[in-house]
C-alpha positions as CSV (number, residue, x, y, z in Angstrom):
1,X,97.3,126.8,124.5
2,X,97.6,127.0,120.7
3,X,100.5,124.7,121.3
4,X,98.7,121.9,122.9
5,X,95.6,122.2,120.3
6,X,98.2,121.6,117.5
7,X,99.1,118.6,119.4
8,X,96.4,117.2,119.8
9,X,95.5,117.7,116.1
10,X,98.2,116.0,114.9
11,X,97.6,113.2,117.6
12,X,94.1,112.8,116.2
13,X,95.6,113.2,112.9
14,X,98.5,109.8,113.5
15,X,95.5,108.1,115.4
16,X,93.3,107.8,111.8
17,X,95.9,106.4,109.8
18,X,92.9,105.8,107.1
19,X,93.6,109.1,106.1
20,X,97.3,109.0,105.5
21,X,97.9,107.6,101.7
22,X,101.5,107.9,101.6
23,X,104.9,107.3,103.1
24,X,104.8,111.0,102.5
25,X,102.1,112.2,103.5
26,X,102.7,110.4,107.0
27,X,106.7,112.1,106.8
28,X,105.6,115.2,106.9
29,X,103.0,114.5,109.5
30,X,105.8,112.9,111.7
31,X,108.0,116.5,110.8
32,X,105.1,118.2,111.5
33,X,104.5,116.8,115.3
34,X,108.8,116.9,115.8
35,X,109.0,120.6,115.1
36,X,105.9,121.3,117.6
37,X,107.2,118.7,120.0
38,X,110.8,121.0,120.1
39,X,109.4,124.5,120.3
40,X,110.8,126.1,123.6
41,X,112.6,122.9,124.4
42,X,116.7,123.3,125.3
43,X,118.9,120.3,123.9
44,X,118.4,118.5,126.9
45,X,114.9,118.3,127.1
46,X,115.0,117.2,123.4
47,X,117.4,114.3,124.3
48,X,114.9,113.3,126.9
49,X,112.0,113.4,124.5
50,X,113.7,111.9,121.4
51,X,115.2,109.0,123.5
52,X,111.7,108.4,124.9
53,X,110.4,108.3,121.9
54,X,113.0,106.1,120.3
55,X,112.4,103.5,123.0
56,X,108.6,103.6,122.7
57,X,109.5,102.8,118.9
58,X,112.3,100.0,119.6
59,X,109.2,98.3,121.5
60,X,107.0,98.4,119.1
61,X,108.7,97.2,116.4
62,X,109.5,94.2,119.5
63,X,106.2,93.5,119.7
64,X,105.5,93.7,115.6
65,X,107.8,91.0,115.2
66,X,106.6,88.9,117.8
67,X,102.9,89.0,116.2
68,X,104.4,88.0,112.6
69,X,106.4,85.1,114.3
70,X,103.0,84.3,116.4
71,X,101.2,84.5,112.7
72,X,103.9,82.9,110.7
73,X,103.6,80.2,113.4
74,X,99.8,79.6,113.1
75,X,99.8,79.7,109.3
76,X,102.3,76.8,109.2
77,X,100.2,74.7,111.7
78,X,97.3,75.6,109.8
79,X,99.1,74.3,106.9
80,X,99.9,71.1,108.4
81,X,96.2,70.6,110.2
82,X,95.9,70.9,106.1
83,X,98.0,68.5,105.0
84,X,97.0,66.0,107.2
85,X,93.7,66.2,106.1
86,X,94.1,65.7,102.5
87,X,96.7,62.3,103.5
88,X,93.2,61.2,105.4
89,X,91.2,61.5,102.7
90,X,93.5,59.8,100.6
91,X,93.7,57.1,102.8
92,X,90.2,57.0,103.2
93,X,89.8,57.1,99.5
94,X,92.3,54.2,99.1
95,X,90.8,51.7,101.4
96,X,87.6,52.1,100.1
């Protein structure tokens, strides 16, 4: 039981990333939750976890880069809705 209360303290503890302040502050907490993840486990359990994990983490960073394309995309049409507003009002300000 002590186990699954550690867990869940470091779960609570990744969750509130407010109050990690450093690469390694949030190292050791990653460390941390491997060392109590393997307790117990054989190697093939920990192939199972660690390739689970891995895959979680390769979709993630999927989706990351998807939102900063998505982003980059709407900041470049928001700097063209921009652009062609200033041309207007230099137009404007030409013809009148």
């Amino acid at each position: 039981m002590l186990e699954e209360e550690t867990i869940n303290q470091c779960a609570e503890t990744l969750s509130s990333f407010g109050c990690v302040r450093s690469a390694e502050q949030l190292s050791f907490l990653a460390s941390l939750l491997a060392i109590v993840i393997s307790k117990g486990k054989n190697a093939d359990q920990l192939n199972v976890i660690g390739n689970f994990i891995v895959g979680v983490g390769g979709l993630i960073l999927t989706i990351a880069a998807q939102l900063e394309a998505c982003e980059a995309k709407q900041d470049k049409i928001k700097q063209i809705n921009d652009i062609k507003k200033q041309l207007k009002n230099l137009e404007n300000s030409l013809n009148n």
